[in-house]
N, C-alpha and C positions, 0 to 999 in steps of 0.2 A: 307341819311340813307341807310342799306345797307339788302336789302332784299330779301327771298326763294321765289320763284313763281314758284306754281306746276299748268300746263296747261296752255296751250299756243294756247287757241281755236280763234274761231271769237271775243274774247270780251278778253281773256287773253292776247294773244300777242299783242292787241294796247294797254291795260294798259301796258304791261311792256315799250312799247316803250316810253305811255307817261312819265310814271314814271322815265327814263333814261334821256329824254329830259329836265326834271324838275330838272337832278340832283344826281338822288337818284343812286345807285348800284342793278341791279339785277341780281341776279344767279338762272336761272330756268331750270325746269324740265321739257320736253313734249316726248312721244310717238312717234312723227313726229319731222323725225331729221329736214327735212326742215323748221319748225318751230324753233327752235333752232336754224339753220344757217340766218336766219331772225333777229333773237335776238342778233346772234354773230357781224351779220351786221352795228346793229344799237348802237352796243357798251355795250350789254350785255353778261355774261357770260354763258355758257351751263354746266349742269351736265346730266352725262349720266344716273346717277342710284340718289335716295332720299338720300341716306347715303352720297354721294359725295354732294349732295346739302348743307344737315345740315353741312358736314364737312367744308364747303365751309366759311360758317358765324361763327361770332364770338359770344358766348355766352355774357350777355342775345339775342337769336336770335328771328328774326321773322321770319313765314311762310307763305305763302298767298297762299290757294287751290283757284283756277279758276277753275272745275271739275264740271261732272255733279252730280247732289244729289242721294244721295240713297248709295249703292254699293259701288261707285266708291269712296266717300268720306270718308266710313268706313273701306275700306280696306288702302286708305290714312293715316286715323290717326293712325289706328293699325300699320304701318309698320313704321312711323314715330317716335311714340310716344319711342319706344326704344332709340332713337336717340338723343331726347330729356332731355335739364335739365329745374330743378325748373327757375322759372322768364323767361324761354320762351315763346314766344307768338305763338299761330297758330288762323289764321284767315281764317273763310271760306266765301268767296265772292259770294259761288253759289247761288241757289234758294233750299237751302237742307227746309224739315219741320221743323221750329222751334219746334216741341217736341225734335224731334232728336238734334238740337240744343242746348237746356236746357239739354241735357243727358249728350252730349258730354261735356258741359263744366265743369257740377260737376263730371264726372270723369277723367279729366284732372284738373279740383283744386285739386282733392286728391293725382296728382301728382306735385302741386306746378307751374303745367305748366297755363296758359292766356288763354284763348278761347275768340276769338269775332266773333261775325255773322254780317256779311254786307249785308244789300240789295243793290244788286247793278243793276242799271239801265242807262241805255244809251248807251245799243247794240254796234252795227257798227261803231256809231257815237262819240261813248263816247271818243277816240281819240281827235278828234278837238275841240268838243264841252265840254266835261270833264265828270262825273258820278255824277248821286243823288245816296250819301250814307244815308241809315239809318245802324245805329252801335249798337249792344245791347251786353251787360257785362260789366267787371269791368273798371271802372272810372278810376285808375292808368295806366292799358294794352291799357285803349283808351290814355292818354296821351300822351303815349311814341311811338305809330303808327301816332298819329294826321300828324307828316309829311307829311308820303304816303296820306291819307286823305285830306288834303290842296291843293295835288300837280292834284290829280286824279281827283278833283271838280272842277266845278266852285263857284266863289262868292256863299256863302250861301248855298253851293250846300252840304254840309252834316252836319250829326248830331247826336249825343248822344242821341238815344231813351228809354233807358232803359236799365234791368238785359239783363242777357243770353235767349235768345229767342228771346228780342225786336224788332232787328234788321231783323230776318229774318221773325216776323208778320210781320211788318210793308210792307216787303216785300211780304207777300202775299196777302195781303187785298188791296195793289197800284197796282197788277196783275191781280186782282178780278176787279179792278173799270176799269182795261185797257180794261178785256174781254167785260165790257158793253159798253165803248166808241165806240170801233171797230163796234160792232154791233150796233149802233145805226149809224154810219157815214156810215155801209153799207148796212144797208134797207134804207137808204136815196138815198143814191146813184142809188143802184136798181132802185127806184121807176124814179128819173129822168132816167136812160137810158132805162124803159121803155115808158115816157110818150110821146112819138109820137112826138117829137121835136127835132132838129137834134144840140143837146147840148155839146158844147166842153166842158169835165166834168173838166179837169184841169183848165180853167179859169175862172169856177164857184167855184172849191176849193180855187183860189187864192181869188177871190175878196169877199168870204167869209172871209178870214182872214186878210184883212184889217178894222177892227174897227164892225166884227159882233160878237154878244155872243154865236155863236158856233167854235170861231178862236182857234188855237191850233198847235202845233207841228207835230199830227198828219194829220189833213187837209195840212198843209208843204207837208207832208210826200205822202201824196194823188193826190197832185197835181205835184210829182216826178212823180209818177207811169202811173198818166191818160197821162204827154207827153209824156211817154215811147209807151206808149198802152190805147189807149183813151177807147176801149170797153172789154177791159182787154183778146182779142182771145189769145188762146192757152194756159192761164192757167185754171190748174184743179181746181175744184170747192171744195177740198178738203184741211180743217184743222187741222192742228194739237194743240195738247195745249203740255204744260211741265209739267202740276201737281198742280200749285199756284189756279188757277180757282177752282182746284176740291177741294183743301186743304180750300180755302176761303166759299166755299158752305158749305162742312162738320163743319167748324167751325159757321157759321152761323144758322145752324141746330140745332147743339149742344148749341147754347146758346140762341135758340128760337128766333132769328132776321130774320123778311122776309127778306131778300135780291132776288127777281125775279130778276130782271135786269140781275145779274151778275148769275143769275141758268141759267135762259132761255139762254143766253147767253153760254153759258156750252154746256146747249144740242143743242143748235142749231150744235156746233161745232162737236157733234157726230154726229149729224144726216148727218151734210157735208159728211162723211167719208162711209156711207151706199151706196154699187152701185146699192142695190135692196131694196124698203126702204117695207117691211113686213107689217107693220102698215097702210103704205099709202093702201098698195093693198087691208087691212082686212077694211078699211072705205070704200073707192070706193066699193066692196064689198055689203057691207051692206047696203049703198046709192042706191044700185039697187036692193036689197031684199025690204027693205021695204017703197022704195020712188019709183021705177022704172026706178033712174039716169040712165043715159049710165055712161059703162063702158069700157074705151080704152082699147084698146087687146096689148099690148108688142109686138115686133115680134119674141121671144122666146115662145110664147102663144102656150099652147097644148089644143087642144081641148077633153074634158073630154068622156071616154067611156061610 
């Protein structure tokens, strides 16, 4: 199958190459020409401009955005959508919000054109190992992509979740349940490399994932990092999220589901990013107003007039 790939990031360029190794034809799009000569490398073709892409495929065509959400993927479809005829497909594989998702696709029905939303997972890895797709839209547009789909997974590794939107829930609410995983494998963690016991953490990550019920991909992934750097020195203590977490709280809000885990989880990850945390200093604080705690002085501490 012969397919448009716009962005060529950490997770777009090993798809296209898998996709290439599998077979398929890709002519893609990216910013960094080095990325491109990457592509061209591995027996894929490069466009310089969107219009030379679309020009590139042959109608009915496919498109595949790897791009970040928001912006980037609306000024995407707007400068594509010209480009575009009825019976083509554009498929956005990022983490955009499914509202936007459901928007974009009924007004691209009204122009006859496909929209699918892919959740797609499997990072860095997804090369070797292959991507869990969740897919949402119409049932024909997914047929006639199924290829790409077959070639990008593994075994059972994707699915038909639903209309326009499904695909990119599905993806927020598997990013919601990741943010509580992370945080619970790392107040775990914590707690052993404080307990006074001189514990190689990577061979406690391994020989948990031999046959115990908190075994998983990411303890794998854990036990990469601890033989890297067993007490994890020189990195910052500092999280970032992409928007799924937050998108996953507000919708749990909105439909009146406690979900703590994956909130707390949220805010802990703000709370990483504070290099003076306000809050803490107004409890200490008040802990020695009306309990007479001590209270650690910063060595930025001014002593009040």
């Amino acid at each position: 199958m012969k397919l448009g790939l716009i962005g060529l990031g950490k997770m777009g360029l090993n798809m296209a190459i898998r996709l290439l190794e599998g077979g398929h034809q890709v002519v893609a799009y990216d910013h960094h020409i080095e990325n491109l000569e990457t592509l061209s490398a591995h027996g894929g073709t490069r466009a310089l401009r969107l219009k030379a892409l679309v020009e590139a495929l042959s109608p009915p065509r496919c498109v595949w955005l790897m791009i970040g959400a928001g912006k980037a993927v609306e000024h995407a479809v707007q400068e594509l959508l010209p480009q575009m005829e009825k019976n083509d497909i554009l498929v956005d594989g990022g983490n955009s919000n499914y509202h936007d998702s459901v928007r974009r696709a009924q007004s691209l029905k009204e122009k006859g054109i496909y929209f699918l939303d892919v959740g797609t997972s499997g990072g860095i890895w997804g090369r070797q190992l292959g991507y869990c797709l969740t897919i949402g839209g119409a049932l024909d547009a997914f047929a006639r992509a199924e290829p790409l789909f077959k070639t990008l997974a593994p075994k059972d590794g994707y699915l038909h979740v639903g209309s326009s939107g499904a695909g990119h829930f599905t993806k927020m609410v598997h990013n919601g349940i990741e943010y509580g995983l992370l945080q619970a494998y790392a107040e775990g963690f914590e707690i052993l490399n404080a307990g006074g016991y001189d514990l190689n953490l990577a061979r406690i990550a391994h020989v948990w994932n031999q046959g115990s019920v908190v075994r998983s991909w990411l303890l794998e992934l854990a036990e990469s990092a601890f033989k890297k750097n067993n007490r994890l020195e020189g990195i910052k203590d500092y999280v970032e999220d992409s928007g799924e977490g937050r998108w996953a709280v507000a919708e749990a809000i909105e439909k009146n589901i406690p979900a703590p885990v994956i909130t707390l989880s949220l805010l802990t990850r703000l709370h990483s990013r504070q290099a003076v945390s306000f809050s803490a200093k107004f409890i200490a604080a008040l802990r020695n107003e009306f309990g007479g705690h001590g209270v650690k002085k910063s060595e930025t501490a001014v002593t009040p007039k």
